[in-house]
N, C-alpha and C positions, 0 to 999 in steps of 0.2 A: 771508542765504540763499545766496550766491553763495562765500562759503567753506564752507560745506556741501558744494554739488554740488563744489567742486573738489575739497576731500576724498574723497567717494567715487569723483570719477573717477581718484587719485590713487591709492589702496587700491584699486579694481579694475584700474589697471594692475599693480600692486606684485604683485598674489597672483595677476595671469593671467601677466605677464613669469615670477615664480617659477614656478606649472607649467609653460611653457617648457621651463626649463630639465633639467626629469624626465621632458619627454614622449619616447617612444623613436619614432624616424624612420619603423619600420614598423609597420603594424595590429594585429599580433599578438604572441603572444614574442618572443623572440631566439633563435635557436638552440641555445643554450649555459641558456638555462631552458628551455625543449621539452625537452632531455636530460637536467636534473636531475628533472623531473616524471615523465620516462619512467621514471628508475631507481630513482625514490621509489616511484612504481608495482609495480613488479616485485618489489621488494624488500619491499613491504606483502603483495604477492599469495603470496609463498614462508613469509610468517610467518603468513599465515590458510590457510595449506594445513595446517598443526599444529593437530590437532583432539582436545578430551579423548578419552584410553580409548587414542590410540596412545603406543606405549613412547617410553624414554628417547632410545633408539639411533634412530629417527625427528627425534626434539625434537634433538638431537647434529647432526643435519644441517646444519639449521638455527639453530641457536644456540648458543653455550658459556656455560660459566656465567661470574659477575662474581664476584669478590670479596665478602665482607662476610659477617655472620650467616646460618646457614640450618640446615636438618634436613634429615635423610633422606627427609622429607615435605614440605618446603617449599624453596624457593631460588627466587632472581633470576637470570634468562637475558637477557644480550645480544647481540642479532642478529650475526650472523658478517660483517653486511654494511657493518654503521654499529653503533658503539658506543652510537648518541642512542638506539635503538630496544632498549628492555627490556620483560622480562615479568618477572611475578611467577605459579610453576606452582606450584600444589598437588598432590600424588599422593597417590595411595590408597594406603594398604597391599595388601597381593598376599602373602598366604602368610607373613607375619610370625605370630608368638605374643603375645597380649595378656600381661598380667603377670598373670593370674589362671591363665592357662594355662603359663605360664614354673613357678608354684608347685607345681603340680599333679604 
C-alpha cells in the first residue's frame, strides 16, 4: 500500500513539475499572442466583408487568385493577407450565351 501512495505522489509531482515548466509568468497572453489574435481578427473581419452578388474587382481587393484548376465560374482565392486563408468562389454567369443560344 505504501508503494502505491509513493507512486502517485511521485506522478503527481512528475506531471505538476512538467506543467511548470509551460506555465507563462503572467495571467494572461503575452503580448506578441494579443498581436497575433489581433491580426488574425482583422484579417478574418476584411474576408467576411466579401459578400455574394459583389464583383470580381471588390473580391480583387481582398484576395488574389492561387494556382491550380479553375473556370470562368469557379476558382480558389487566397487572402492577400496570409496564404493559410483560402476560399473556394462560385459565380453566376452575367450576360454569357448558353450553347443553345450560341446555335441559334
Amino acid at each position: 500500500m505504501q508503494r502505491r501512495g509513493m507512486f502517485q505522489l511521485l506522478a503527481g509531482a512528475a506531471i505538476g513539475g512538467g506543467n511548470a515548466l509551460f506555465a507563462s509568468p503572467s495571467d494572461g497572453k503575452d503580448q506578441a499572442s494579443q498581436n497575433h489574435v489581433a491580426w488574425v481578427t482583422e484579417v478574418l473581419k476584411r474576408m467576411q466583408a466579401i459578400l455574394p452578388g459583389m464583383t470580381r474587382e471588390a473580391l480583387y481587393q481582398v484576395f488574389t487568385t492561387e494556382g491550380g484548376l479553375s473556370t470562368g465560374l469557379q476558382r480558389t482565392f487566397v487572402s492577400r493577407d496570409c496564404a493559410y486563408f483560402k476560399v473556394d468562389v462560385e459565380f453566376q454567369a452575367v450576360g454569357r450565351l448558353t450553347e443553345m443560344e450560341m446555335v441559334r
